[in-house]
N, C-alpha and C positions, 0 to 999 in steps of 0.2 A: 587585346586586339580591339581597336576601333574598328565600329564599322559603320559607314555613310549613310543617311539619310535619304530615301531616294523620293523624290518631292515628284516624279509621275506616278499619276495616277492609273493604273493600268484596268481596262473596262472586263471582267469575267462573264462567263455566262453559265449560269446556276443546270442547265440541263448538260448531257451526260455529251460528249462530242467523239467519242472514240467508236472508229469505224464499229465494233463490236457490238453498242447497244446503237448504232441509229442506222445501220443497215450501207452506209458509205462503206463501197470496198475499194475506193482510189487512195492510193499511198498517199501519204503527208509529204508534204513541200520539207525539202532539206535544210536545216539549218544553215543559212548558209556567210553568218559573221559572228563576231564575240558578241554581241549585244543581242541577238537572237537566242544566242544556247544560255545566257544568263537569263533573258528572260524566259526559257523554256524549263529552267530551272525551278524557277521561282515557279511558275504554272503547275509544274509537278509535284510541288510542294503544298500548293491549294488546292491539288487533284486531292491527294493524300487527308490533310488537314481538315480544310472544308467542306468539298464534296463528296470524301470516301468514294472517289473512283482512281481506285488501283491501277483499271485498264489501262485509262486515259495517262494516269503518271510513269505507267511502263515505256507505252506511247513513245512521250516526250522524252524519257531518260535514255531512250534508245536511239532517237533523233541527235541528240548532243552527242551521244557515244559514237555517233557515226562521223558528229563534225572534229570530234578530237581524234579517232585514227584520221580521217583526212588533215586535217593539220601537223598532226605528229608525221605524217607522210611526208608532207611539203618540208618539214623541219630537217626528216631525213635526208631530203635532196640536196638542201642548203649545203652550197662547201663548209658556211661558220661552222656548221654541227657538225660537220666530219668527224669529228673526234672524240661525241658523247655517243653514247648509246640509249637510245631509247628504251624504260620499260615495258616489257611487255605483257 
């Protein structure tokens, strides 16, 4: 499997961002396109990786989780897919 090169540069912030450690109780913004939940991916992976915040990676994986049932949703509706069945 190849895999691409991604030539942006994406800016982090080394302090902890998850409502848990900075006292923020407002819900996180929905993901809300494929270029978002890939990069929310990738965030949760340097949550993990480099800043050892779990929270914050949970966070995120749950934000994507929520944009794949809404998509898998809209798939549903789709007449093309009438005829697969989504896993569940």
């Amino acid at each position: 499997m190849r895999v691409r090169h991604v030539k942006k540069v994406l800016a982090t912030m080394r302090s902890p961002r998850c409502p848990a450690h900075n006292g923020n109780t407002a819900a996180a913004a929905p993901v809300l396109n494929q270029g978002e939940c890939l990069e929310q991916l990738l965030e949760a992976f340097a949550d993990i990786a480099d800043r050892d915040d779990i929270h914050q990676a949970a966070e995120r994986l749950a934000r994507v989780q929520d944009w794949i049932n809404r998509e898998a949703e809209k798939a549903g509706a789709d007449p093309i897919f009438a005829g697969l069945r989504l896993a569940s």
